[in-house]
C-alpha positions in Angstrom: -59.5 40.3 139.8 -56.5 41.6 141.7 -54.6 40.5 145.1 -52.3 42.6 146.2 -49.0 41.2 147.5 -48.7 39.9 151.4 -45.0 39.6 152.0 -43.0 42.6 152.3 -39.9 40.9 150.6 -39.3 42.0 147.4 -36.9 41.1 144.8 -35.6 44.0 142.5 -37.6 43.8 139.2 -37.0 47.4 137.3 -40.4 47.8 135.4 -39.1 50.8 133.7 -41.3 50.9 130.6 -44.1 51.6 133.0 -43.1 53.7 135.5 -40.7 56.3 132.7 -41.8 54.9 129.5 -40.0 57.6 127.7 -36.6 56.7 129.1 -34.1 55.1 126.8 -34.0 51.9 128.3 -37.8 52.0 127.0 -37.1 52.6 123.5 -34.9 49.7 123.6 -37.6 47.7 124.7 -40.1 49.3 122.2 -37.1 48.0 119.6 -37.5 44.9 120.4 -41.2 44.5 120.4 -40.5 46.1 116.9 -38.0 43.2 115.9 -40.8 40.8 117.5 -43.7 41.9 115.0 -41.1 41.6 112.5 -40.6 37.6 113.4 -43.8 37.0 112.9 -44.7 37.7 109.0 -44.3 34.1 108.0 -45.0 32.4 111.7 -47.7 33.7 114.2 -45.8 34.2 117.4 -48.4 34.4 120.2 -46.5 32.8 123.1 -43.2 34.0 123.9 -40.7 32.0 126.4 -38.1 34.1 127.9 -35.1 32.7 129.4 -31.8 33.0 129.7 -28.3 29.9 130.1 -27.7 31.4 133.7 -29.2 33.0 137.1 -29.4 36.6 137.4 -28.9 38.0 133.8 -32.7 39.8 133.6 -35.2 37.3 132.3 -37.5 38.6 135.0 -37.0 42.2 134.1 -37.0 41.9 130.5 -39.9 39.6 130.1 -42.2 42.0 132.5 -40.8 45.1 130.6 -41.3 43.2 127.2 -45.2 42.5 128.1 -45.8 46.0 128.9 -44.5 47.8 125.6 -46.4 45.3 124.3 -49.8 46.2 126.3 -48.9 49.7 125.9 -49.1 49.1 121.9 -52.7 48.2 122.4 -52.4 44.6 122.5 -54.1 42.1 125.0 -50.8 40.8 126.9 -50.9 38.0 129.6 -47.6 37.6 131.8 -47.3 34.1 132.7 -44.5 33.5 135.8 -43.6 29.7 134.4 -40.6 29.8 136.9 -42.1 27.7 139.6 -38.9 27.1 141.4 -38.1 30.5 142.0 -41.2 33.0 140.8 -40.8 36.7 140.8 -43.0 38.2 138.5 -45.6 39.1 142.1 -43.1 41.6 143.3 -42.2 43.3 140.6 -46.6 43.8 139.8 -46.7 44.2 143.8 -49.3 41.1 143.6 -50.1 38.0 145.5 -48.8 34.9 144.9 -51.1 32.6 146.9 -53.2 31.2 143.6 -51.2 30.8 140.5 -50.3 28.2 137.3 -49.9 25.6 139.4 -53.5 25.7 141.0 -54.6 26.2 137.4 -52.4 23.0 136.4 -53.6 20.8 139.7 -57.4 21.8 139.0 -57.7 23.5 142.1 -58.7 27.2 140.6 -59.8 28.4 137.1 -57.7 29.9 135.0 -60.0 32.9 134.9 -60.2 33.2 138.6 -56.3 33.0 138.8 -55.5 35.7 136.0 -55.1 39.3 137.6 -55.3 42.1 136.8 -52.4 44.9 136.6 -52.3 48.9 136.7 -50.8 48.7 133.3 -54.0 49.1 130.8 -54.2 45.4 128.4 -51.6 43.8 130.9 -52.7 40.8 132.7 -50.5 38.5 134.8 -50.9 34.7 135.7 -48.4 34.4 139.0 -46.7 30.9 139.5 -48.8 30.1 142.3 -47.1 27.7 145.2 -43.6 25.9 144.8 -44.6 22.5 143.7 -42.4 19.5 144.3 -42.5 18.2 141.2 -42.0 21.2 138.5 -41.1 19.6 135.2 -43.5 17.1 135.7 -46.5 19.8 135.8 -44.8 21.9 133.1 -45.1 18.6 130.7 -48.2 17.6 131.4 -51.1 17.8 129.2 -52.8 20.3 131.6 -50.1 22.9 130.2 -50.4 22.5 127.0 -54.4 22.6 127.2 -53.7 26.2 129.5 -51.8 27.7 126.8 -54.0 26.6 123.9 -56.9 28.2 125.9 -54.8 31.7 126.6 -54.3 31.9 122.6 -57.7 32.5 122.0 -57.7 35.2 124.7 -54.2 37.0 124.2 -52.6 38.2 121.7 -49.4 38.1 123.1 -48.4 35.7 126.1 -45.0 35.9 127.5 -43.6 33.0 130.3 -40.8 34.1 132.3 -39.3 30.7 133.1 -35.8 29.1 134.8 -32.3 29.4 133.3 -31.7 26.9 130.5 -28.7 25.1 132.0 -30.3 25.4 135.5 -33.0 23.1 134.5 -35.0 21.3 132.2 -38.4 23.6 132.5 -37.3 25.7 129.9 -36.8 23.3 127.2 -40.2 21.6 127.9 -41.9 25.2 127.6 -39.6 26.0 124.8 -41.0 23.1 123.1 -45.0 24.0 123.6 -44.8 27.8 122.5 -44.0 30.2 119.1 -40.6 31.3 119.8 -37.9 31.8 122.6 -35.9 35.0 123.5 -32.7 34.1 125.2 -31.3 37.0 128.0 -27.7 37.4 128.9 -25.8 40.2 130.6 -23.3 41.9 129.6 -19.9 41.1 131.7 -21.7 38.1 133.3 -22.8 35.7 131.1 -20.1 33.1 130.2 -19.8 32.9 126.4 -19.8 29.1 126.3 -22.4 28.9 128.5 -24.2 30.8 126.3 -23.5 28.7 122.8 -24.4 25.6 125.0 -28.2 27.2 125.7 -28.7 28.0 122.5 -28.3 24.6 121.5 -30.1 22.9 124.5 -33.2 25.4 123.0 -32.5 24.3 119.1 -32.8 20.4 120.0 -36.3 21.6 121.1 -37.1 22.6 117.1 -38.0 25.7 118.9 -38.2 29.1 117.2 -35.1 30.9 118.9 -36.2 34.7 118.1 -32.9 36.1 119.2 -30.8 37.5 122.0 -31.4 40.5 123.9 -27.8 41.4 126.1 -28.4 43.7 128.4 -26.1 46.3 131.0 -24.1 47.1 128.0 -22.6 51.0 127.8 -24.1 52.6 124.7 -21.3 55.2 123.8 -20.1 57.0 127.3 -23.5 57.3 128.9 -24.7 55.9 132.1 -27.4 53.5 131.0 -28.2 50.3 130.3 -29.8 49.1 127.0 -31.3 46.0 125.5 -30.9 45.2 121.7 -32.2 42.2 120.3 
């Protein structure tokens, strides 16, 4: 099933992997996805939160560009936009964003008729859906948990782009139902204490921190960015 996007306003999501996959920003990303299969030898890591202590350091960007090295690998990949206070993921996959998680949480669609499909061969994406009032109430709820437990058996890889740690709670409740957490900062932005507190905001979950990807950083004197993890 695919919608394609209504509104015309678009926030800047680089999906780089896709559209120059043999750029070196992409390699960085196919690192990563490396490190990630690595992780995984004593632990199955199926659902993947990404997230970050701040606004603005490239969760978004790194958890679409994440899913795609993954789909590109061959793997059956689901993109789930858990940020339902501010969702993105729609414009960076030029989709729609009218039926999403949270019609999938409230009962109102399936969850098959709400996953759609991408350009990008294995990729799938679940969009937030509408801005609900009450966020971390449906991101606790039962209806969740039951969601993801039913993705597992269809996915081999499910990443959630979700809100900034210190922002809110939502990432800590989501942190808490999945395999493992990557935590995004940028280079030059993110406050270093800032950063310590997330980390431990995400360990009193007992989740699985995976590791750190920082991002905009100079490699040598060249004028791109790269991601390490």
């Amino acid at each position: 099933m695919t919608r394609k996007l209504r509104s015309k306003d678009k926030k800047l999501v680089n999906i780089i992997t896709h559209t120059n996959p043999k750029s070196n920003i992409a390699e960085q990303y196919r690192l990563i996805r490396t490190n990630i299969h690595f992780s995984s030898v004593d632990k199955e890591i199926i659902s993947i939160v990404v997230t970050s202590p701040e606004p603005s350091d490239g969760k978004t960007t790194t958890a679409s560009n994440l899913a795609i090295v993954m789909a590109q690998q061959g793997k059956k990949v689901l993109l789930m936009d858990a940020d339902l206070r501010r969702p993105s993921i729609h414009y960076a996959f030029n989709l729609s964003n009218i039926e999403g998680l949270t019609n999938v949480l409230t009962k109102q669609v399936s969850l098959d008729n709400a996953i759609l499909k991408t350009s990008v061969p294995n990729l799938e994406i679940l969009t937030s859906g509408p801005i609900p009032p009450n966020p971390s109430e449906l991101l606790n709820s039962k209806a969740l948990e039951t969601t993801i437990n039913e993705l597992k058996s269809k996915y081999e890889y499910i990443i959630l782009d979700t809100p900034p740690v210190l922002a809110v709670a939502d990432s800590q409740i989501l942190a808490s139902k999945c395999d493992g957490v990557i935590m995004v900062m940028r280079s030059g932005k993110t406050n270093k204490q800032n950063a310590i507190k997330a980390k431990e905001f995400i360990v009193k979950t007992k989740a699985t921190l995976l590791g750190a990807i920082l991002n905009e950083s100079e490699l040598d004197n060249s004028n791109y960015s790269y991601y390490h993890s």
